[in-house]
C-alpha positions as CSV (number, residue, x, y, z in Angstrom):
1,X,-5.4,-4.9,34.9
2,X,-6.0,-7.0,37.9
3,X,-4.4,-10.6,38.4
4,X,-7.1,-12.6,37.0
5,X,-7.0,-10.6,33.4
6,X,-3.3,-11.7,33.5
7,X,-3.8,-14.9,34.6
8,X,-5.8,-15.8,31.9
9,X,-3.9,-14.5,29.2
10,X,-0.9,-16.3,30.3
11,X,-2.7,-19.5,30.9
12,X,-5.0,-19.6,28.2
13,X,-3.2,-17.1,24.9
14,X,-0.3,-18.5,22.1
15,X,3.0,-17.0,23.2
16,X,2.3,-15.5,19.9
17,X,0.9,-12.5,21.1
18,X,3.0,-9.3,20.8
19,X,1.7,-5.9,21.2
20,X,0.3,-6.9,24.3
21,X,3.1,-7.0,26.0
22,X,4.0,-4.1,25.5
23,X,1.0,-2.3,26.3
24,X,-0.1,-4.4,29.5
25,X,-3.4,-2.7,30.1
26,X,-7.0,-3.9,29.5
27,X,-8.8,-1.6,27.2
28,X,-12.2,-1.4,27.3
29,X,-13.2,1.8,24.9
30,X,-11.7,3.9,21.9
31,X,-12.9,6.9,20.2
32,X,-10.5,8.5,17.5
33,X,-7.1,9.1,18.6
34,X,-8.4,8.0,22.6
35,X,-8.1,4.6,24.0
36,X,-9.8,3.8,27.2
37,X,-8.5,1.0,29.9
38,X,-10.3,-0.7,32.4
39,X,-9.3,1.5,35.2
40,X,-10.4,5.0,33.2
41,X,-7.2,6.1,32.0
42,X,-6.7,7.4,28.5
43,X,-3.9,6.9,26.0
44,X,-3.3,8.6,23.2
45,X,-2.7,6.1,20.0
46,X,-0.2,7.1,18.0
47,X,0.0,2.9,17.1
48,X,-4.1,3.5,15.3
49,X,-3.4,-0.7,14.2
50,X,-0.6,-0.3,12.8
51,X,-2.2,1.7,10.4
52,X,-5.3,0.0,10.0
53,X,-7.2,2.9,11.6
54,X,-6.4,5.7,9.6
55,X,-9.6,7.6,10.2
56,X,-9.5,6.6,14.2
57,X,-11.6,4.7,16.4
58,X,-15.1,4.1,16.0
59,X,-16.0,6.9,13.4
60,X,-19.9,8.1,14.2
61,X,-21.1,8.1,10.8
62,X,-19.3,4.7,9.7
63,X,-20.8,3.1,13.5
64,X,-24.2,4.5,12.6
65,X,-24.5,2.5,9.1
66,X,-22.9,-0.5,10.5
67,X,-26.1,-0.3,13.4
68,X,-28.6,0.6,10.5
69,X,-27.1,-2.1,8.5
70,X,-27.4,-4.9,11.3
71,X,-30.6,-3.9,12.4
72,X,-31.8,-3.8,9.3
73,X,-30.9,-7.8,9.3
74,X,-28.8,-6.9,6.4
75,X,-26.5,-9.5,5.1
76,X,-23.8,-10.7,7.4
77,X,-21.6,-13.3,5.7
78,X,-22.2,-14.0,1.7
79,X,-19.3,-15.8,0.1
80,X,-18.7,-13.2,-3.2
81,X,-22.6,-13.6,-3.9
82,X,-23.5,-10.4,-4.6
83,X,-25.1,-8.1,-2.1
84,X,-26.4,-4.5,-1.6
85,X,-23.8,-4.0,0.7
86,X,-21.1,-5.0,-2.2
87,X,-22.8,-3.0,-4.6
88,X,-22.8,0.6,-2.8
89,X,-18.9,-0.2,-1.9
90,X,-18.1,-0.9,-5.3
91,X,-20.0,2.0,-7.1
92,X,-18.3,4.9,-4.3
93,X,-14.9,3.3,-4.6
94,X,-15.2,3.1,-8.7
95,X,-16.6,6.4,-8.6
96,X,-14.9,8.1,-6.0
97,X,-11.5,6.7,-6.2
98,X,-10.8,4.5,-9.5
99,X,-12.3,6.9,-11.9
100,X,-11.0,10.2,-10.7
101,X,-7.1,8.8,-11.0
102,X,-7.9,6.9,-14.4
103,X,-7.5,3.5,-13.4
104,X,-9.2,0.8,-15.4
105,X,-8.1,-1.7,-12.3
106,X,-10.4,-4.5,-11.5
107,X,-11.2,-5.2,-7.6
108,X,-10.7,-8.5,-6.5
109,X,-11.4,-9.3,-2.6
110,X,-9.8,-11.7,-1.2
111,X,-9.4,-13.3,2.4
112,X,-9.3,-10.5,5.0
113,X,-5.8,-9.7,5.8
114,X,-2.9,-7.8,3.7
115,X,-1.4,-10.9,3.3
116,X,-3.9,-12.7,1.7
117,X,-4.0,-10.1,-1.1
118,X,-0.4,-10.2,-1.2
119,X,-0.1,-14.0,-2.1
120,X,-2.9,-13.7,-4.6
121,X,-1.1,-11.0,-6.1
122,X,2.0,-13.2,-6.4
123,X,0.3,-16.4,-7.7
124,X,-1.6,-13.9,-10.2
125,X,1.8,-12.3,-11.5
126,X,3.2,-16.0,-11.6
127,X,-0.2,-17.1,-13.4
128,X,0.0,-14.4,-16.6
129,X,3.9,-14.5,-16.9
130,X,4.9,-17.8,-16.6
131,X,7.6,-17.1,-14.7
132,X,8.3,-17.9,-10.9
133,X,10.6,-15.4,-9.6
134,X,9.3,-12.7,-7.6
135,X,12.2,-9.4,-6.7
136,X,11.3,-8.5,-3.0
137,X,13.5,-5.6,-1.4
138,X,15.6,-5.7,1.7
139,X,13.5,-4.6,4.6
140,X,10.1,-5.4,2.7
141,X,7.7,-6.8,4.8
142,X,4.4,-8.3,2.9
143,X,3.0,-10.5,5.8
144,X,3.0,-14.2,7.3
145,X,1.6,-16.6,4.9
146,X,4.1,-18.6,3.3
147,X,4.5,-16.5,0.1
148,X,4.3,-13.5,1.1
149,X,6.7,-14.4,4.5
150,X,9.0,-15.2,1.3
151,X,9.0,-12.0,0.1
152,X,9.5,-10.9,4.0
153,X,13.1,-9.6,4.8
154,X,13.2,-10.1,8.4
155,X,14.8,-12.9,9.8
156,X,12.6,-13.1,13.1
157,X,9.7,-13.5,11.0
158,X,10.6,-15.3,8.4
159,X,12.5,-18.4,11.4
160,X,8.6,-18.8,11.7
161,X,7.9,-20.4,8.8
162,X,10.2,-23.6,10.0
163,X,11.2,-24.7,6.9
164,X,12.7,-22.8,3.0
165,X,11.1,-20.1,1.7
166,X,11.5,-19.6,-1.8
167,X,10.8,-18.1,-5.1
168,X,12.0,-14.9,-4.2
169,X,15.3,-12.8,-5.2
170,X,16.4,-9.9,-2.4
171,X,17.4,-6.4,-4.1
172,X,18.8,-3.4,-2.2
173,X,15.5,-1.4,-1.7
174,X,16.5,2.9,-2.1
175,X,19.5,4.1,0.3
176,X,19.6,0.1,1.9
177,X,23.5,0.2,1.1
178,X,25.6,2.9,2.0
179,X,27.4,4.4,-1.4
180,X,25.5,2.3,-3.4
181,X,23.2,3.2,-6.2
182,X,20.7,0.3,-5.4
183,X,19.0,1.2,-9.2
184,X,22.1,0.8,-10.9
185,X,22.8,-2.2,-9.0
186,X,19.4,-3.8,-10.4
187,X,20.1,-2.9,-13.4
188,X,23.0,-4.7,-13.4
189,X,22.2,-7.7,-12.3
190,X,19.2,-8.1,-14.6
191,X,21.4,-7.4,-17.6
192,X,23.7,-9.6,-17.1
193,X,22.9,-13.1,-18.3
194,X,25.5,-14.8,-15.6
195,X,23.9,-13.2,-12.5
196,X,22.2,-16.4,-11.6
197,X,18.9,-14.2,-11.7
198,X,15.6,-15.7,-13.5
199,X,13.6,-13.5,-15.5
200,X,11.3,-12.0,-12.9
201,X,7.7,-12.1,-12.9
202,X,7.3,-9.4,-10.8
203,X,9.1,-6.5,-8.8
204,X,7.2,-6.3,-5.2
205,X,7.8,-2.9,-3.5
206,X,6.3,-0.9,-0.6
207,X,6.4,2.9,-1.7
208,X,7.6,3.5,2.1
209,X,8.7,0.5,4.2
210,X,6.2,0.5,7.5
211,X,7.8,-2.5,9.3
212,X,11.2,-2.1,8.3
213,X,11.8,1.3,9.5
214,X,9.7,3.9,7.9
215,X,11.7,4.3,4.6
216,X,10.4,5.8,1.6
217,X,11.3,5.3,-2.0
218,X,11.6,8.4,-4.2
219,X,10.3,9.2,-7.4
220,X,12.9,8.3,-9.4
221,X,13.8,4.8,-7.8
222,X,10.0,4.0,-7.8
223,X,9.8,5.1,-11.8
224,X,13.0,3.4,-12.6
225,X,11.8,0.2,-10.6
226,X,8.6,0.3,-13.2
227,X,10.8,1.0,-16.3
228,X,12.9,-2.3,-15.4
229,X,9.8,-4.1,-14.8
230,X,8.4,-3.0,-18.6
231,X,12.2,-4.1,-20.1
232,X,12.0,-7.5,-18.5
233,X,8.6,-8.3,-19.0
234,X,7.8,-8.3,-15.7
235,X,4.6,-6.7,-13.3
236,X,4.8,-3.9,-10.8
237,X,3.1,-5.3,-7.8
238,X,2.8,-2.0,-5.4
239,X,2.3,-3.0,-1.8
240,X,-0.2,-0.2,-0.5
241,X,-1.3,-1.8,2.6
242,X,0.2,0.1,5.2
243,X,1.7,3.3,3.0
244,X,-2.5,3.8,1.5
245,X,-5.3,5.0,2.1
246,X,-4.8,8.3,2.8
247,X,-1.7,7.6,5.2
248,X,0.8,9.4,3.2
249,X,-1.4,12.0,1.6
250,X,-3.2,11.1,-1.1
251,X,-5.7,7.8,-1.4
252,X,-2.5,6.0,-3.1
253,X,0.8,6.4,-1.9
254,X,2.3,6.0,-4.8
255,X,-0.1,8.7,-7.0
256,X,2.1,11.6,-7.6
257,X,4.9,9.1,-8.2
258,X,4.3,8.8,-12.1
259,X,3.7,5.4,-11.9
260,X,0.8,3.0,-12.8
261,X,1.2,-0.7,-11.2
262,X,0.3,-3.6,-12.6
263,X,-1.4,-5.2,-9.5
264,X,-2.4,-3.3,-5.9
265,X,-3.0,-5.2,-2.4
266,X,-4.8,-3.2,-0.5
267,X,-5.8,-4.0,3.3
268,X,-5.4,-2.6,6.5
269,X,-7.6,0.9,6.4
270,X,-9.7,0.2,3.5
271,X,-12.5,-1.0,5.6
272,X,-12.7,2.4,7.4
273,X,-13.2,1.4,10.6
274,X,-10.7,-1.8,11.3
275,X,-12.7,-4.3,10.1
276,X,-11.2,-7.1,8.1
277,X,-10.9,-6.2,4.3
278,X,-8.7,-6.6,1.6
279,X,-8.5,-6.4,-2.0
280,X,-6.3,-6.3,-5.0
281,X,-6.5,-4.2,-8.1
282,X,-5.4,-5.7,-10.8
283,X,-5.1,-4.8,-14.2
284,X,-8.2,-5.8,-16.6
285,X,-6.0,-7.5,-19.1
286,X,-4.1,-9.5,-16.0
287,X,-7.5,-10.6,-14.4
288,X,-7.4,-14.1,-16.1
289,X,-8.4,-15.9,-12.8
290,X,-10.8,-18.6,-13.6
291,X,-14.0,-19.1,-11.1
292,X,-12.9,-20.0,-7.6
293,X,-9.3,-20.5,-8.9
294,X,-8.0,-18.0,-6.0
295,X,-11.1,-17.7,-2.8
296,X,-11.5,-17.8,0.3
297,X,-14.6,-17.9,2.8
298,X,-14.3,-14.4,3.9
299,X,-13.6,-12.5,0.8
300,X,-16.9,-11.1,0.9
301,X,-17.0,-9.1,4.4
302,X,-20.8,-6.9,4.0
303,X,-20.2,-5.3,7.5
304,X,-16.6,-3.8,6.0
305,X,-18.4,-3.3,2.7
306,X,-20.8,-0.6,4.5
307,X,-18.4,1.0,6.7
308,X,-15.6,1.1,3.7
309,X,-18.1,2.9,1.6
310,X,-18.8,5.7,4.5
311,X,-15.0,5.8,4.3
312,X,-15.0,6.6,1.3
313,X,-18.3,8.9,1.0
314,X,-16.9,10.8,4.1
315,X,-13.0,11.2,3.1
316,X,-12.8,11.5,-0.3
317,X,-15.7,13.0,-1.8
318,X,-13.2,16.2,-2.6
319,X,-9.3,17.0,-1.3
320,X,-10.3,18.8,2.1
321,X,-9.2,15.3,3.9
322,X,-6.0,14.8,2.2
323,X,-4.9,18.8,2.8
324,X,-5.6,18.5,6.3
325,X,-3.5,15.1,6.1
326,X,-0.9,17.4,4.3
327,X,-1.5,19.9,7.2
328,X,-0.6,17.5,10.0
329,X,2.6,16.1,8.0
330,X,4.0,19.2,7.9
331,X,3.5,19.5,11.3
332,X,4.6,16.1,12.2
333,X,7.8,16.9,10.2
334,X,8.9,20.0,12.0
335,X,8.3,18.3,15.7
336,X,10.5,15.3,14.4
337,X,13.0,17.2,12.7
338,X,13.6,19.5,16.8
339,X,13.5,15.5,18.2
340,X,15.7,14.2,16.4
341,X,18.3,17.0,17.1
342,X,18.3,16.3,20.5
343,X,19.7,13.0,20.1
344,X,23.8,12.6,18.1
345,X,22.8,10.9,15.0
346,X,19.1,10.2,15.2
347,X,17.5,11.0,11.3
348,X,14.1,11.5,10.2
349,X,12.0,8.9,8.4
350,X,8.8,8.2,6.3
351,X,6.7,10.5,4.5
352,X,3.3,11.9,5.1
353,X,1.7,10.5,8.6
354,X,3.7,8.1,8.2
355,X,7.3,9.1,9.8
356,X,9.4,8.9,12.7
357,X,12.7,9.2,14.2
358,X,15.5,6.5,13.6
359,X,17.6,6.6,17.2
360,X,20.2,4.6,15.8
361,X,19.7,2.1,18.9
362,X,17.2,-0.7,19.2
363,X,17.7,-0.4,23.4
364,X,16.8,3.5,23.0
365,X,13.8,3.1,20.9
366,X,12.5,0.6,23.0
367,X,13.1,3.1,26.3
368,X,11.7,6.0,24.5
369,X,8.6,3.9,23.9
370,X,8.0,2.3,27.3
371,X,8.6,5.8,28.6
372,X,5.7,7.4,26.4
373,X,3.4,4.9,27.1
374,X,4.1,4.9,30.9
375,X,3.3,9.0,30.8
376,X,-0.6,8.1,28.4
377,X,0.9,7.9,24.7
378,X,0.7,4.1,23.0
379,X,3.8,4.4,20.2
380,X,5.7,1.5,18.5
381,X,9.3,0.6,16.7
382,X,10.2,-0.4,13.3
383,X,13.2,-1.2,11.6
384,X,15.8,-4.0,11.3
385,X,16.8,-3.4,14.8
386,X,13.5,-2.0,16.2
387,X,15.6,1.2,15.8
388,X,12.7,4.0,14.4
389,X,10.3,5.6,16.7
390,X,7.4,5.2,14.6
391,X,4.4,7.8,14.8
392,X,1.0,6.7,13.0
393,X,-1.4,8.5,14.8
394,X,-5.3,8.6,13.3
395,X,-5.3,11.1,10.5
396,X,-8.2,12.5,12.4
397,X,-6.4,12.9,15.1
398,X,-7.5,16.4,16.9
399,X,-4.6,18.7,16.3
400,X,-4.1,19.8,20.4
401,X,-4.1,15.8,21.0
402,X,-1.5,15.2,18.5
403,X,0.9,17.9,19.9
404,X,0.5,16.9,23.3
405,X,1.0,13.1,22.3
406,X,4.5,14.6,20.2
407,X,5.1,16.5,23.5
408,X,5.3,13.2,25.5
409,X,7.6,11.7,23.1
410,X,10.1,14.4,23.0
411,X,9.8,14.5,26.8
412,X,10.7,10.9,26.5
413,X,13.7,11.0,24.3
414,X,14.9,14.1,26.6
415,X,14.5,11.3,29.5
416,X,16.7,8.8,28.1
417,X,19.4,10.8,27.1
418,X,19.3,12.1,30.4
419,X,19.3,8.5,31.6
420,X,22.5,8.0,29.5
421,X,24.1,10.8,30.6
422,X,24.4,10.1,34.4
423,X,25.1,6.3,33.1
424,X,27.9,7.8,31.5
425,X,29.2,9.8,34.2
């Protein structure tokens, strides 16, 4: 990147930006799992937008409706007036996605990030129950608006906000306390009328935690999260942004859990292609919005309407997609499980496409990923402490790419224990 690009990125960007400097590179081109910069060099992305790229970079067949569909003068911007483009989305996800799993779930779009159809999902489960209270989980992380920052564990994000954040009760999410049976703990607290806990209006949950360090909520834990909801009179909000579409397997995370949530935000890879989208499923009986009582201006993206329904078309028209995903997991799985034995300590994490390696060290992690990205492969942290190597590489990812982006992260990790070792000495 030459002097000028930085110059005028320092003189001219918020001191907001983040991923950036981390990756201090111009790039100028991106197909699949391949990211070009301006000097030629490729990277392999094993970051995909944090998710939001689950079937990789500029996708030929979602690119060529997106040019048919601009050429065609086709709309651009339209409110939530209805529009071709709307229609075809709606009609491939109902009958693609909804209808196969027997979900009755109304789609509502909202504005275009996960966190706006996290708030409308919290107003919404506030709305039908009358209540205010909202259970979060230690490590959740539901995005930067105000309500949904509320419902944020971490403290770096939430000093943002500048002032209280409230309506929100913390629970130990699955395995968060050592020894401690975090269900039994809810429980608890719930049933006992001197806890200083309101009657919730809503459990909000990630079925695996991306931001706070890849962990994943069994079975159990998720079912017995939905039975306490059902005794309390309270929702099941399940927060399928970065865990769905496809990531972990199957469309929904959460589908051969045994559960059926109340209300779904859905964002990141729903548009196909990383265009802004996002929606929430709710419920029919729950959808008691009245007109323009939750909008936005760009709840009603066409462009990610006709790319999201390719998506769909493409991905999902039968289970070849999701057992090549299962495929790749497995594989991911093994190469993880031979890293993490290299290092005293270091665990697995996540589920699916969705795992990494917890290095027990903030300092490590960070090495391990400046290391990989110095040698071509663009990785990121997670966790409280920025502690878990986290890989989520394109689904699509071409299987001799994605072993020789794992090959540069294990040669990595074997770096910085080497590094430590002659520290040591």
């Amino acid at each position: 990147m030459t002097n000028n690009v930085t110059t005028i990125y320092d003189r001219r960007e918020s001191e907001a930006r983040s991923y950036c400097r981390a990756f201090p590179v111009s790039f100028t081109k991106a197909r699949n799992a391949t990211l070009t910069d301006s000097n030629g060099r490729e990277y392999t992305d094993f970051l995909a937008g944090c998710s939001s790229l689950n079937y990789g970079h500029n996708d030929p067949d979602m690119k060529a409706a997106l040019i048919e569909h601009l050429t065609a003068d086709g709309v651009t911007h339209g409110l939530d007036m209805h529009t071709s483009a709307k229609e075809a989305f709606l009609d491939a996800f109902e009958r693609l996605i909804l209808a196969p799993r027997g979900m009755e779930h109304k789609v509502m779009f909202t504005g275009p990030t996960g966190t706006n159809a996290v708030e409308a999902a919290m107003k919404l489960a506030r709305k039908t129950t009358g209540r205010d209270t909202i259970i979060a989980f230690t490590n959740g992380f539901h995005g930067m608006t105000m309500g949904a920052l509320a419902a944020t564990g971490n403290a770096g994000k939430r000093a943002g906000a500048g002032t209280t954040l409230s309506g929100v009760v913390r629970m130990p999410y699955e395995g968060a306390l050592e020894g401690v049976d975090s269900l039994a703990m809810i429980r608890a607290m719930l049933a006992n009328p001197s806890s200083g806990i309101d009657a919730p209006a809503a459990f909000l949950i990630e079925p695996v935690q991306g931001e706070g360090g890849l962990n994943a909520a069994s079975k159990d834990f998720l079912q017995g999260i939905e039975a306490l909801a059902r005794e309390h009179g309270a929702l099941v909000i399940m927060d399928d942004i970065q865990a769905g579409i496809g990531r972990t397997g199957p469309f929904f995370s959460f589908e051969e859990m045994g559960i059926t949530p109340d209300l779904i935000p859905l964002a990141k890879s729903l548009s196909g292609m990383g265009l802004p989208m996002a929606a929430l499923l709710i419920r029919p009986d729950l959808d008691i919005w009245k007109p323009a009582e939750h909008n936005g201006t760009f709840r009603g993206n066409n462009h990610a309407f006709v790319t999201a329904r390719v998506a769909i078309e493409k991905f999902w028209s039968d289970d070849s997609f999701q057992r090549q995903t299962a495929e790749k997991s497995a594989y991911l799985t093994e190469r993880l499980q031979a890293i993490a034995a290299l290092v005293p300590g270091a665990s697995l994490k996540g589920r699916g496409m969705m795992q990494g390696i917890d290095l027990g060290s903030g300092d490590m992690a960070a090495s391990v990923c400046a290391t990989c990205f110095r040698d071509g492969l663009i990785i990121e942290t997670s966790g409280a402490h920025d502690e878990v190597v986290k890989v989520l590489a394109p689904l699509t990812i071409p299987q001799a790419q994605f072993a020789a982006g794992l090959d540069i992260l294990e040669a990595a990790v074997k770096a910085e224990i080497q590094t430590q070792k002659i520290a040591a000495e």
